[in-house]
C-alpha positions in Angstrom: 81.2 -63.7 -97.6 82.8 -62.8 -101.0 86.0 -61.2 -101.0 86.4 -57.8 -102.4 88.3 -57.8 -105.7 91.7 -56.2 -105.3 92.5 -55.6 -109.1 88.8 -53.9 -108.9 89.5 -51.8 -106.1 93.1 -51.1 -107.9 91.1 -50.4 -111.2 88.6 -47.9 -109.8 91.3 -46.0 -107.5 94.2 -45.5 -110.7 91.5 -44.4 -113.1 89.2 -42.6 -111.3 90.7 -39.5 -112.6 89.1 -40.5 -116.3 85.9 -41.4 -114.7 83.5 -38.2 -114.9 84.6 -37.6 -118.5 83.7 -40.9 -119.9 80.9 -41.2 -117.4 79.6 -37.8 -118.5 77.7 -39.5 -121.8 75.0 -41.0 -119.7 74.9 -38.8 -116.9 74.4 -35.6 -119.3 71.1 -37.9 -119.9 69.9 -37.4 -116.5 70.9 -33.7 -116.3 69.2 -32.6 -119.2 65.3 -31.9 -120.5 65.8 -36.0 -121.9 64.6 -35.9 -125.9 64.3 -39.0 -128.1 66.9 -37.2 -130.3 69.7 -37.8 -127.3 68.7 -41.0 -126.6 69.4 -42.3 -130.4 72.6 -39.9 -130.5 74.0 -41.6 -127.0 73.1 -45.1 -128.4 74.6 -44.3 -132.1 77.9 -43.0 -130.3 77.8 -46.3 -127.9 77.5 -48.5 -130.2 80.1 -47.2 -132.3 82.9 -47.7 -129.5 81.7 -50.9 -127.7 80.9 -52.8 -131.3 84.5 -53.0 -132.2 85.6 -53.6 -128.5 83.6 -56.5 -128.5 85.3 -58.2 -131.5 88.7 -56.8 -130.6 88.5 -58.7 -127.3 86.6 -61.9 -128.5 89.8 -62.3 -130.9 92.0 -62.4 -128.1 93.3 -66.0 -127.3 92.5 -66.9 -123.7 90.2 -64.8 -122.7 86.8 -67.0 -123.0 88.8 -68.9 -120.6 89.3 -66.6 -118.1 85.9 -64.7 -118.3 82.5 -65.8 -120.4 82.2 -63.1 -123.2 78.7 -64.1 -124.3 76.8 -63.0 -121.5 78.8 -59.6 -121.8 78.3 -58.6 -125.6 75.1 -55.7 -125.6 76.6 -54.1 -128.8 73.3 -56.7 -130.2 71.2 -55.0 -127.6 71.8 -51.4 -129.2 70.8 -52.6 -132.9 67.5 -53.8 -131.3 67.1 -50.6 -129.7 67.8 -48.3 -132.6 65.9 -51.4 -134.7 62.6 -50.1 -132.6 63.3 -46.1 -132.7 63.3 -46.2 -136.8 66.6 -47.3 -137.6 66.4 -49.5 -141.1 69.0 -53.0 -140.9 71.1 -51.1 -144.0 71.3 -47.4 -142.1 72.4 -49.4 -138.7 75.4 -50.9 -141.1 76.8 -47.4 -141.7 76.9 -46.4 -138.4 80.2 -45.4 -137.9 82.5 -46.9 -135.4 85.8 -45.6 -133.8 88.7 -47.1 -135.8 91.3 -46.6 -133.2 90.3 -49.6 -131.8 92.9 -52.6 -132.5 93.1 -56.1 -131.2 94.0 -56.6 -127.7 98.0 -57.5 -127.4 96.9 -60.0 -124.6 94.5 -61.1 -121.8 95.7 -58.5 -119.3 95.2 -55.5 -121.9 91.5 -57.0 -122.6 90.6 -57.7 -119.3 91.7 -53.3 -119.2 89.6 -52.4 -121.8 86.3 -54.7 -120.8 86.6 -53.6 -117.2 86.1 -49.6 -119.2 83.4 -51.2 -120.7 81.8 -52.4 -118.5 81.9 -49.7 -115.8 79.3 -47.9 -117.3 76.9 -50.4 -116.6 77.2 -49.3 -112.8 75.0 -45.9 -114.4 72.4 -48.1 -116.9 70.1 -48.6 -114.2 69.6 -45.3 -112.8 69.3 -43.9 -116.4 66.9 -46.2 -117.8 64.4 -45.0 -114.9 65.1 -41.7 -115.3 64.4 -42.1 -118.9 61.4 -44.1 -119.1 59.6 -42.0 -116.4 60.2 -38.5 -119.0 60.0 -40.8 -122.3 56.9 -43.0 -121.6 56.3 -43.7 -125.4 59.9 -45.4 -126.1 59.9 -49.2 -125.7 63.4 -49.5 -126.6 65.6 -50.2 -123.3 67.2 -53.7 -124.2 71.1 -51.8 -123.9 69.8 -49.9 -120.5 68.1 -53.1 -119.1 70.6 -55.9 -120.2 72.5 -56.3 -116.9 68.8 -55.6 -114.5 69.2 -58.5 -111.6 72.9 -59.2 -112.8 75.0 -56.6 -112.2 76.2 -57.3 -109.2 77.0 -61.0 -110.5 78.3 -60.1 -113.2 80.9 -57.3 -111.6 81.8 -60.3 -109.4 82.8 -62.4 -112.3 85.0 -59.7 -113.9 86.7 -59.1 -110.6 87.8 -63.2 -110.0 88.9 -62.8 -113.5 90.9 -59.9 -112.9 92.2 -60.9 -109.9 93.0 -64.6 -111.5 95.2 -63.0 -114.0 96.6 -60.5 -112.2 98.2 -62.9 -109.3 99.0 -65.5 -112.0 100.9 -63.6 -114.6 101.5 -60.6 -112.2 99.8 -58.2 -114.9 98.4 -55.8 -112.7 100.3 -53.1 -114.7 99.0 -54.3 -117.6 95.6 -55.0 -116.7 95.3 -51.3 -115.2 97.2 -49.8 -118.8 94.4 -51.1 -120.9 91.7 -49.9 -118.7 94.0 -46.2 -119.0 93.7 -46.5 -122.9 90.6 -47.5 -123.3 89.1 -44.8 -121.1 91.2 -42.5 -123.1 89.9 -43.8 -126.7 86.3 -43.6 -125.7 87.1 -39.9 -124.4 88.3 -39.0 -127.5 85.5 -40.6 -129.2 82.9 -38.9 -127.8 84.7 -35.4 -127.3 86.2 -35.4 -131.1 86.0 -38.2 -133.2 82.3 -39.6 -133.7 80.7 -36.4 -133.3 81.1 -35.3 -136.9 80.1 -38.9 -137.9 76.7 -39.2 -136.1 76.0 -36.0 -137.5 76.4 -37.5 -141.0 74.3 -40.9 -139.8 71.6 -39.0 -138.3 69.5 -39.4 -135.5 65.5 -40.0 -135.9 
């Protein structure tokens, strides 16, 4: 029987206050009449905060050790997507992306900030059928449908990792800091910062 993550169970009780907020960008998905338009302008925003997560956190020594990052980059997954809705290579390039993102300090503060990241996944499921079923002429789920039959494995993984760390280098505090501020950054990036910007990028 696999033993429930403690650092996860930590993780989802300390920042469950920032949960609805940041959760909110997909769910609004599911609560609305779904158009193509908010599709493209969820993805846009998406993309724009996980992109530079993703290379923030691959920079950080150690980490590969702890936790396999390949298997966990989608920001690729999003270009496809918006590749197949109209997007041209050169207008995906000028997307914006949130510039308060910085390299990670260390493996504790990553570990934070991919376990925000990769929350959301826990919602991709439910929104990609909800989707599909009102938007039957979009083909473009490759972000929505990357973690279908490995979710669960792949929450297990991050959960060892965090759990590894946590007990090794007693970085709990750490560890549940980062998830704080990243949660906080991606608020603010999808209440204030981007909004103004995908406005200027445009959604087809």
């Amino acid at each position: 029987m696999q033993i429930p993550s403690q650092m996860l169970a930590r993780l989802q009780l300390e920042t469950r206050a920032l949960h609805p907020e940041v959760d909110a960008l997909w769910v609004e998905l599911m609560s609305i009449e779904a158009t193509r338009e908010c599709y493209v302008s969820t993805l846009i925003t998406t993309y724009g905060f996980e992109a530079p997560i993703e290379a923030a956190v691959a920079m950080t020594p150690g980490v590969n050790h702890i936790l396999s990052l390949r298997p966990r980059a989608r920001s690729g997954f999003i270009v496809q997507d918006l590749l197949a809705l109209g997007h041209t290579p050169s207008r995906i390039a000028r997307l914006p992306q949130c510039w308060r993102v910085v390299p990670c300090r260390d493996v504790s503060e990553a570990l934070g900030w991919i376990y925000a990241v990769e929350r959301s996944t826990l919602l991709h499921q439910t929104v990609h059928h909800h989707l599909a079923a009102r938007l039957p002429s979009i083909r473009a789920w490759s972000y929505l449908s990357a973690y279908e039959g490995v979710a669960a494995l792949r929450w297990q993984e991050l959960g060892e990792a965090l759990d590894l760390v946590a007990l090794r280098s007693n970085t709990g505090d750490q560890i549940v800091a980062g998830a704080r501020s990243a949660f906080a950054m991606l608020r603010e990036w999808v209440e204030h910062d981007q909004a103004p910007l995908v406005a200027q990028a445009g959604a087809i």
